[in-house]
Structures are given as C-alpha cells and as structure tokens.
N, CA, C and O atoms as a MOPAC input file, in Angstrom:
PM7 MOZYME 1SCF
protein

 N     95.19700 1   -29.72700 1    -5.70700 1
 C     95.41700 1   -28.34300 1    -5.29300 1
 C     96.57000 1   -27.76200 1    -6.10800 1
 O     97.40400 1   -28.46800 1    -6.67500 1
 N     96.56000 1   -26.42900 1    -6.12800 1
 C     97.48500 1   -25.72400 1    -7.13900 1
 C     97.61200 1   -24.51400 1    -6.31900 1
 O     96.76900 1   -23.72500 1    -5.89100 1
 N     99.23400 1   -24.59400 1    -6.18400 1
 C     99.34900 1   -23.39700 1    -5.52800 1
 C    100.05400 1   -21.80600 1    -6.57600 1
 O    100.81100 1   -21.85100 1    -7.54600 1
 N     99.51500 1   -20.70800 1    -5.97900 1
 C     99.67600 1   -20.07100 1    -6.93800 1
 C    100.22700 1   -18.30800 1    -6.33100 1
 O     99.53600 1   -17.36200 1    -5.95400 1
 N    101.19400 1   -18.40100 1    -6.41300 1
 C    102.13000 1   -17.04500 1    -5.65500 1
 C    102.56700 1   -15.80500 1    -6.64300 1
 O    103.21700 1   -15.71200 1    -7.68500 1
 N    101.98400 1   -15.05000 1    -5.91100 1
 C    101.73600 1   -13.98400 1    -6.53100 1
 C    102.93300 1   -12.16400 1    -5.37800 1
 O    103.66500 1   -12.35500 1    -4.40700 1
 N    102.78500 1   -11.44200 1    -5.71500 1
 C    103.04200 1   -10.22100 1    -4.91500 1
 C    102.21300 1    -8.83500 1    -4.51800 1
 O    102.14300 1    -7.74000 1    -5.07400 1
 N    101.56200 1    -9.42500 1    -3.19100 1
 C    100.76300 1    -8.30700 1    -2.83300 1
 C    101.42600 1    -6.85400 1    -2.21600 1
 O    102.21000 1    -6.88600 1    -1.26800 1
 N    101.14900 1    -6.00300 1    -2.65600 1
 C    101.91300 1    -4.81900 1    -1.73700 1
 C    103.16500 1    -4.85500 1    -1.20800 1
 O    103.50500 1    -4.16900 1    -0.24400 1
 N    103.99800 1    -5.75500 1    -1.89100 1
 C    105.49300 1    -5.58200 1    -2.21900 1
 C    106.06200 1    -6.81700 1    -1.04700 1
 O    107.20900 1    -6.90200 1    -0.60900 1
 N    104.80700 1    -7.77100 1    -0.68900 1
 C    105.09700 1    -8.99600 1     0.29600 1
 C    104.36000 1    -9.98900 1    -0.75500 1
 O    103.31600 1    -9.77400 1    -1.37000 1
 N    105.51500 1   -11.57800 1    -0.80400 1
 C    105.44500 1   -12.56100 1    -1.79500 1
 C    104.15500 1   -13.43700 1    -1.15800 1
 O    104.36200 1   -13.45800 1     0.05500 1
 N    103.21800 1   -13.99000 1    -1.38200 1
 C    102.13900 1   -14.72400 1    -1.41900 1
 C    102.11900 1   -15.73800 1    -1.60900 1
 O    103.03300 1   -16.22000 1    -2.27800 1
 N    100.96700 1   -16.64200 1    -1.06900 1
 C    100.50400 1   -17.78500 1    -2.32700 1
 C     99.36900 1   -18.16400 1    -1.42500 1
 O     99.29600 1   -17.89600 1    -0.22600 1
 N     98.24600 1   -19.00800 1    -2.34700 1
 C     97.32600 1   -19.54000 1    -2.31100 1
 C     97.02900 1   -20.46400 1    -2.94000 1
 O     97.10600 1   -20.39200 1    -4.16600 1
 N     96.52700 1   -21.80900 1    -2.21800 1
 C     96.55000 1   -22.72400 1    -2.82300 1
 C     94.85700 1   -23.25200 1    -3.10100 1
 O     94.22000 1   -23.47500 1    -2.07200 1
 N     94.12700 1   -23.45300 1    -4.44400 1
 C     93.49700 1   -23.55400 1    -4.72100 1
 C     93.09700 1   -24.99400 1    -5.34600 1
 O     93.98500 1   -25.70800 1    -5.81300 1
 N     91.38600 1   -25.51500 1    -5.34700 1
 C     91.58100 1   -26.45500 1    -6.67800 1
 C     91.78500 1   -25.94700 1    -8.06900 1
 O     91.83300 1   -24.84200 1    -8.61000 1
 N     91.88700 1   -27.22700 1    -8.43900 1
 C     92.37100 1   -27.17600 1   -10.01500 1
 C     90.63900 1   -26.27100 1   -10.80700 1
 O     90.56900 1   -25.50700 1   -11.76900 1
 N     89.70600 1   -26.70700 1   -10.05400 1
 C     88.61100 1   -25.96000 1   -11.19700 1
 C     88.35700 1   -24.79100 1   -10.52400 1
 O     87.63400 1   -24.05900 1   -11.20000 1
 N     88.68800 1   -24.28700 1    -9.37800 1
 C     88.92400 1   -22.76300 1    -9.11800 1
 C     89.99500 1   -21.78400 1    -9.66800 1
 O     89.82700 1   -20.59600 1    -9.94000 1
 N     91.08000 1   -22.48600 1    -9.77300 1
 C     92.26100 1   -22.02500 1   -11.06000 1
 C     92.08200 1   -21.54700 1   -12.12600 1
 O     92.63000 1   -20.54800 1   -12.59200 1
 N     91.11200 1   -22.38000 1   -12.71900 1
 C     90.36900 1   -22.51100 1   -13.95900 1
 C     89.76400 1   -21.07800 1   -14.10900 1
 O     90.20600 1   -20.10000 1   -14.71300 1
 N     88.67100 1   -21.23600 1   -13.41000 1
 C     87.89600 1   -20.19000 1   -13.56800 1
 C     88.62000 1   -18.39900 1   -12.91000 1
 O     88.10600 1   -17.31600 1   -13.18900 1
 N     89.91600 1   -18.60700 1   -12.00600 1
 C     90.55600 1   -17.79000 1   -12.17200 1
 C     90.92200 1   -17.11300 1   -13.31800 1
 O     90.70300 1   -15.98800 1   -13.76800 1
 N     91.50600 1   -18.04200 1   -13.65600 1
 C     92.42800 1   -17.49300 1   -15.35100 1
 C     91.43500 1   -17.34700 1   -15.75100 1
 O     91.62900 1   -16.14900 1   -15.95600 1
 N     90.17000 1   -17.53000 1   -16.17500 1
 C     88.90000 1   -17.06800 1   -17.45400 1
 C     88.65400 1   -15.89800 1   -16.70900 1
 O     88.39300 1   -15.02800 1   -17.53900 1
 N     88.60700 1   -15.47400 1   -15.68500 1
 C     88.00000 1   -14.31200 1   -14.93900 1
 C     88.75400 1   -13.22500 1   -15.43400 1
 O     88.25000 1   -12.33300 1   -16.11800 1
 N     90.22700 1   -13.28000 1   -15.03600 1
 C     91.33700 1   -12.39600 1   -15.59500 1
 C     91.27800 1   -11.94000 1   -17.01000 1
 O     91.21900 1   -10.81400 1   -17.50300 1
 N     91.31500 1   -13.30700 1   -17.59700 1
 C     91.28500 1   -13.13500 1   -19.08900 1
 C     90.23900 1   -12.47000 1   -19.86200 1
 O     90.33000 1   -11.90000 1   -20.94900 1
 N     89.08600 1   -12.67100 1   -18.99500 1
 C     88.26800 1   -11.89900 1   -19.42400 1
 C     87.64400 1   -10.37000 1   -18.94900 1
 O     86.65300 1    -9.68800 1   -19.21200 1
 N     89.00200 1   -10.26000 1   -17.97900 1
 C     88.63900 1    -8.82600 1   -17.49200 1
 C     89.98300 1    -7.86100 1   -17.92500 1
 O     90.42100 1    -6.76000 1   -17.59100 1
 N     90.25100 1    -8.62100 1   -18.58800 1
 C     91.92400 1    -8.50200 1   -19.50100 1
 C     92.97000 1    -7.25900 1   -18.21500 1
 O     93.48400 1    -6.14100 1   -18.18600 1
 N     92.73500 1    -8.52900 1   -17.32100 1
 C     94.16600 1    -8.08700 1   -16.54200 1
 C     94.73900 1    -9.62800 1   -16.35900 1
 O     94.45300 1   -10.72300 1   -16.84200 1
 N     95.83400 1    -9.05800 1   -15.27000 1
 C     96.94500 1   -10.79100 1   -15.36900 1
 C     96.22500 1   -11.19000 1   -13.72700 1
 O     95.75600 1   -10.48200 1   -12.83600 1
 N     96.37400 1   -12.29900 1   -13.84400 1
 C     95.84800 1   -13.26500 1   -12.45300 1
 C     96.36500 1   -12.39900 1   -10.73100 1
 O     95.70200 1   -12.13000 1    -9.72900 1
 N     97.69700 1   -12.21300 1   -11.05300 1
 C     98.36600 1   -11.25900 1   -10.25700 1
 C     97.47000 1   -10.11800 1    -9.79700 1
 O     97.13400 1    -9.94600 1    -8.62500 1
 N     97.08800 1    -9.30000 1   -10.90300 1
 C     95.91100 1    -8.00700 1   -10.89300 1
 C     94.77100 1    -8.44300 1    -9.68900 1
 O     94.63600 1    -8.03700 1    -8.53500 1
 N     93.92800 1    -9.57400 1   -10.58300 1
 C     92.67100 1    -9.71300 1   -10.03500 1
 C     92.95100 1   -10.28400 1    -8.42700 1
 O     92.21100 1    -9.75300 1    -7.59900 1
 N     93.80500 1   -11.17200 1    -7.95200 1
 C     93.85100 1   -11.34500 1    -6.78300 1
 C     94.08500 1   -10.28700 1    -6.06900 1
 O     93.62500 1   -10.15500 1    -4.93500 1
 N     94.80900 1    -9.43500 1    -6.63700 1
 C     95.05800 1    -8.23400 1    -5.69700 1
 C     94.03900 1    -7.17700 1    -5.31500 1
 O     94.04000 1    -6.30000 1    -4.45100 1
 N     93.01500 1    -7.61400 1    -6.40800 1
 C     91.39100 1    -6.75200 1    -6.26300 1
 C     90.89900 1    -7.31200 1    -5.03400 1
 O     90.54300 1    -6.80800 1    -3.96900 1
 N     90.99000 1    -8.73900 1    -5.55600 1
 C     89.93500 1    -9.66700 1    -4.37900 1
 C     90.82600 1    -9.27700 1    -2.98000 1
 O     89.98900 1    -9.00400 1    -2.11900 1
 N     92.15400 1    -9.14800 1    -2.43800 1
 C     92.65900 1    -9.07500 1    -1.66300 1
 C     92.14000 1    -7.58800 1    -1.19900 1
 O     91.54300 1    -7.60800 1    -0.12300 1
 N     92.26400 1    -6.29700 1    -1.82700 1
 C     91.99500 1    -5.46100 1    -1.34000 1
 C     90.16700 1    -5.16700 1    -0.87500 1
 O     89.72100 1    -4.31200 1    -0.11000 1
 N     89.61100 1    -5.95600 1    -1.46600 1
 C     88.19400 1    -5.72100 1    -0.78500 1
 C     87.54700 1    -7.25500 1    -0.07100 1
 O     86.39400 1    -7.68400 1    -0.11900 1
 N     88.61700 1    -7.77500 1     0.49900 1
 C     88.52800 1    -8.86900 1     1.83500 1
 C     88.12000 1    -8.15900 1     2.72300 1
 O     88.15600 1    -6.94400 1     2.91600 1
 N     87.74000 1    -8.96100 1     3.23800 1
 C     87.44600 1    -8.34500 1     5.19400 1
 C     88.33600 1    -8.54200 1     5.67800 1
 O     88.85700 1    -9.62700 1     5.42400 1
 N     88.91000 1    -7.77200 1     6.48900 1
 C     90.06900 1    -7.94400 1     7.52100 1
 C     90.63900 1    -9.50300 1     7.92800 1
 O     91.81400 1    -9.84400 1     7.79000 1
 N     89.49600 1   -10.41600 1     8.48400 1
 C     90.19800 1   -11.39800 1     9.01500 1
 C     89.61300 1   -12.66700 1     8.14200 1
 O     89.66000 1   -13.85300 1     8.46600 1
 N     89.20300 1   -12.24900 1     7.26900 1
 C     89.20800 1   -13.68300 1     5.95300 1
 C     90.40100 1   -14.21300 1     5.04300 1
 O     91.24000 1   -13.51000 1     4.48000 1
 N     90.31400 1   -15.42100 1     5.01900 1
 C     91.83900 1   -15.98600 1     4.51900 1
 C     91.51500 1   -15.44600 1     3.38100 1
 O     90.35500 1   -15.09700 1     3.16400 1
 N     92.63400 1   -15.27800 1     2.36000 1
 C     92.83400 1   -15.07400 1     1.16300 1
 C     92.30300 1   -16.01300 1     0.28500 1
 O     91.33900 1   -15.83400 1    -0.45800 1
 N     92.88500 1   -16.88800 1     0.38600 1
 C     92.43200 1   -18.19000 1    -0.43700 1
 C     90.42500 1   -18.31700 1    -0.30600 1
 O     89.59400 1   -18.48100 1    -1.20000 1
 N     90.29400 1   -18.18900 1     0.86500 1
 C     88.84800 1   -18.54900 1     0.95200 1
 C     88.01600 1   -17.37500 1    -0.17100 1
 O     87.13200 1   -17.48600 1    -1.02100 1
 N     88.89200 1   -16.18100 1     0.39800 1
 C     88.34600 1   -15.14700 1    -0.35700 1
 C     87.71900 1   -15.15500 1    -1.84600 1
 O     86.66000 1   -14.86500 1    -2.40100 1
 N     88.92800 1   -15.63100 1    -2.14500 1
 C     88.97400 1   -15.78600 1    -3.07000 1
 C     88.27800 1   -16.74700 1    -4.18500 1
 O     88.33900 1   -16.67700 1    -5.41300 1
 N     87.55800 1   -17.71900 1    -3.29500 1
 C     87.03200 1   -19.20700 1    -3.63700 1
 C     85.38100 1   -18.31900 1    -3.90600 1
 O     84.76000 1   -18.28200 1    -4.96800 1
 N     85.01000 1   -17.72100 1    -2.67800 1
 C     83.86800 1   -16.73700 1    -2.69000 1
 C     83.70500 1   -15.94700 1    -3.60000 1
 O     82.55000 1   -16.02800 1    -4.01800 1
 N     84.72000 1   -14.69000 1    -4.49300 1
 C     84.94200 1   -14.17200 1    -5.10400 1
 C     84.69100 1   -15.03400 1    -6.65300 1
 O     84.42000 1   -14.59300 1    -7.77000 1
 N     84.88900 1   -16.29200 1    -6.21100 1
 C     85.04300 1   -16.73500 1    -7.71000 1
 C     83.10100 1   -17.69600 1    -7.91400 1
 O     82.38600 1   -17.87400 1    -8.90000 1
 N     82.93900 1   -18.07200 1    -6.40000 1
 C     81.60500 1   -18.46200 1    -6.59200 1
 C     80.64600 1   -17.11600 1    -7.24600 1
 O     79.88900 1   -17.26400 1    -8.20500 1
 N     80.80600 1   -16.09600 1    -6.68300 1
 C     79.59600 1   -15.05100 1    -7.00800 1
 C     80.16200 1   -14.73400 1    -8.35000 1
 O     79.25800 1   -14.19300 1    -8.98600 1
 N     81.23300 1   -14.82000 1    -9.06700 1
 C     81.52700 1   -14.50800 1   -10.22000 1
 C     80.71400 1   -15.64100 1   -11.42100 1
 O     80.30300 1   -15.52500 1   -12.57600 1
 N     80.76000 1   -16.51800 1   -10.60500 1
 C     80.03600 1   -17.77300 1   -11.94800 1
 C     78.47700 1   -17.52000 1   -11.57400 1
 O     77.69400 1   -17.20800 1   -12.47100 1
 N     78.09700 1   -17.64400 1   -10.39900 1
 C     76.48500 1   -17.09500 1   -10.14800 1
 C     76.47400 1   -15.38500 1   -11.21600 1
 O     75.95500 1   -15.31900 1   -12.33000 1
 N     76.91000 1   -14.63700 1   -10.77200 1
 C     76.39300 1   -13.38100 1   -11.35900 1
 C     76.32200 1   -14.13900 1   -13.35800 1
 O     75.30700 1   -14.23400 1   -14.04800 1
 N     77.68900 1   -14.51300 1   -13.73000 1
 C     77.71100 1   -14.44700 1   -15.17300 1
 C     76.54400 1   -16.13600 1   -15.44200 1
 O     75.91400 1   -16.26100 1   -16.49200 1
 N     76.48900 1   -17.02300 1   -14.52600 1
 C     74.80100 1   -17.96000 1   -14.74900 1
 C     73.34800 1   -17.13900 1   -14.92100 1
 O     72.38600 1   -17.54600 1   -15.57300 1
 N     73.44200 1   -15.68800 1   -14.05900 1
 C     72.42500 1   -15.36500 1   -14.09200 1
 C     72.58000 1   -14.07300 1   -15.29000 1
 O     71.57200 1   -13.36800 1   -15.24700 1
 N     73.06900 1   -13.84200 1   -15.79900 1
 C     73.13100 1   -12.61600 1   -16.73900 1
 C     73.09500 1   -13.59800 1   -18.49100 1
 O     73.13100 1   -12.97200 1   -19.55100 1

C-alpha cells in the first residue's frame, strides 16, 4: 500500500492505495496532463456523498483502464 496526501478544498488528505493503482494513477494524470493532486480532486468532486475516497477512486481508475481496453 502507498499512501498518498494530497489537499482537497483547503483540508490535508490521504489515501492509501496499491502499488498498481498508483501506477495507473500517475499514467492517468500524466496523460491528462494535470498533477495527481488535480485528478483526485476531480474524482473527489464527482463521488457520491457517502463513498470513501480511496474506494472512489480505485473505481475511477477501474473504468479508466476498461474505457481506454475498449477504445
């Protein structure tokens, strides 16, 4: 696990992820040429109310490798 703290809406964070969800974090960013910071804060703002962050985020990153498998 890799934890990874960031600043949402001016309150300090973190989420702790695996190492090959990390991974594909940083390629996501990098390839949406913002900083890791950015994109969590996307995924954070279009969560559902009572979903963890981290999970969110695990989801966010599954439909990201499905959409770019299927394109």
């Amino acid at each position: 696990m890799k934890k990874i703290s960031v600043s949402l809406s001016g309150h300090q964070t973190s989420i702790s992820l695996e190492q090959e969800f990390v991974q594909i974090l940083y390629d996501a960013a990098k390839s949406k040429r913002i900083s890791v910071a950015a994109l969590i804060a996307q995924i954070d703002s279009e969560r559902e109310l009572h979903t963890n962050l981290s999970s969110a985020v695990r989801v966010w990153i599954l439909k990201y490798v499905c959409k770019r498998n299927v394109n």
